[in-house]
NUSEFI-798069 format. One line per 10 residues: number of its first residue (from 1); their letters; for each residue x, y, z of C-alpha. Coordinates in steps of 0.05 Angstrom, whole numbers, plus 5000, padded with zeros to 4 digits. Layout:
NUM	A	X:Y:Z  ...
# end
This chain:
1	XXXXXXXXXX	8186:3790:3663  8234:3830:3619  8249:3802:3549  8336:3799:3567  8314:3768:3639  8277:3719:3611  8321:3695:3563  8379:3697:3611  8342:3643:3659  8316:3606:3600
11	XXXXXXXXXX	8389:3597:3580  8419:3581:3640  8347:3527:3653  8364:3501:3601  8440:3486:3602  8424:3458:3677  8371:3414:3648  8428:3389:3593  8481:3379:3644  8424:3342:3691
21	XXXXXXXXXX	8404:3292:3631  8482:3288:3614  8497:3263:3687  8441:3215:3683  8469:3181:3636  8552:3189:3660  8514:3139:3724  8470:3089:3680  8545:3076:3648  8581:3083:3712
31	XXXXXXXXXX	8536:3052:3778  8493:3010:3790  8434:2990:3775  8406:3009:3835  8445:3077:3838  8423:3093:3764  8352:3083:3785  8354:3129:3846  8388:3171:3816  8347:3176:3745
41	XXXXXXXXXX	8286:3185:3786  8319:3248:3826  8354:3275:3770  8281:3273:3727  8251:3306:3784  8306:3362:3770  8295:3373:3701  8212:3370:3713  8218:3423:3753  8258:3466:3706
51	XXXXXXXXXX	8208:3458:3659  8146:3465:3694  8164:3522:3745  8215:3555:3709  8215:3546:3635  8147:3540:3617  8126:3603:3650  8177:3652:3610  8157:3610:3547  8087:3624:3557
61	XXXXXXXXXX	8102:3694:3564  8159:3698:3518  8141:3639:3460  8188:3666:3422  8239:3641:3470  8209:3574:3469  8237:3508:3421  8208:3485:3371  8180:3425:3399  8152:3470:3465
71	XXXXXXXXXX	8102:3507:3418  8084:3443:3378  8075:3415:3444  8023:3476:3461  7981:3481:3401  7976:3403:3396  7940:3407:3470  7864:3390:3469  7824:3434:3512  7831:3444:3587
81	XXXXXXXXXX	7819:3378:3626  7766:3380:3672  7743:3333:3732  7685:3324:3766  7666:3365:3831  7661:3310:3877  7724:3281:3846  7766:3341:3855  7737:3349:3921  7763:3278:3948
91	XXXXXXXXXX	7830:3295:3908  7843:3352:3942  7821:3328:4018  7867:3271:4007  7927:3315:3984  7910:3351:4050  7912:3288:4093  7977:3259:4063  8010:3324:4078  7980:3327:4147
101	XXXXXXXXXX	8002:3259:4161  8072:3260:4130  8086:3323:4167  8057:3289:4232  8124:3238:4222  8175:3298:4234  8173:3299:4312  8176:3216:4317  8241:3217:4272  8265:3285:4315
111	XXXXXXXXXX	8262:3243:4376  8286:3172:4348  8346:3203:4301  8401:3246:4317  8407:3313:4298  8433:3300:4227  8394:3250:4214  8332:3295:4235  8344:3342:4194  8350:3295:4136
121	XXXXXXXXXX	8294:3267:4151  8262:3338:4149  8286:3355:4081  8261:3293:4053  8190:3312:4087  8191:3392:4062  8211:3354:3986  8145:3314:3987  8110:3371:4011  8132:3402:3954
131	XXXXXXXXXX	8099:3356:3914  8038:3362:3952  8028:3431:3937  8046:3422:3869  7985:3367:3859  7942:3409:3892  7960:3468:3852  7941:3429:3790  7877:3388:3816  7857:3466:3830
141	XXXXXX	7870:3488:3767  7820:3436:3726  7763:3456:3700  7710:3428:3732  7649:3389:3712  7575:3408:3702
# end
């Protein structure tokens, strides 16, 4: 990605992230407890994201761009992790059940639910998928055991 690019999204990552961790705490002082806690947990997803999908990738290619406490972060990182081969294997066969399985939920709550409540239902499924694929992607991505 281009140098001015790059630091464009960073910049506007990052201000999303601050005005994410800024509302987080506007509803620990203003809801409730339970509210805060939903919310927390949706709003850290958020901010994750930014920094695993978005962020890190420009600061890897553009460290320059990157805080202070990103690169500290970097070079205080011991060496890849690794797993074992069987391990991995069972990780990853899992990850492929759940998602099978969750997925296998969408027609029962398209014939229980009405429409908007299907497709509710459906974005909350395509979200954990989400997830799915991003465990996978990082069981994949370990070194693996002799």
């Amino acid at each position: 990605m281009k140098r001015d690019a790059a630091e464009r999204i960073s910049a506007v990552a990052m201000e999303c992230s601050r005005k994410t961790d800024e509302s987080i705490r506007h509803v620990v002082n203003e809801a409730s407890e339970e509210v805060a806690k939903a919310y927390k947990r949706v709003a850290g997803s958020i901010m994750g994201n930014l920094l695993t999908e978005v962020l890190a990738p420009i600061w890897i290619e553009h460290e320059e761009l990157a805080p202070e406490w990103y690169r500290q972060s970097r070079s205080a990182k011991p060496s890849r992790p690794k797993i074992k081969k069987e391990l991995r294997e069972r990780l990853l066969a899992t990850l492929d059940e759940v998602e099978l399985s969750v997925k296998s939920t969408i027609p029962i709550a398209e014939n229980a639910c009405d429409e908007k409540s299907a497709a509710r239902y459906q974005e909350g499924i395509d979200d954990i998928v989400d997830y799915i694929v991003i465990a996978r992607s990082y069981v994949e991505t370990l070194e693996q055991e002799p």
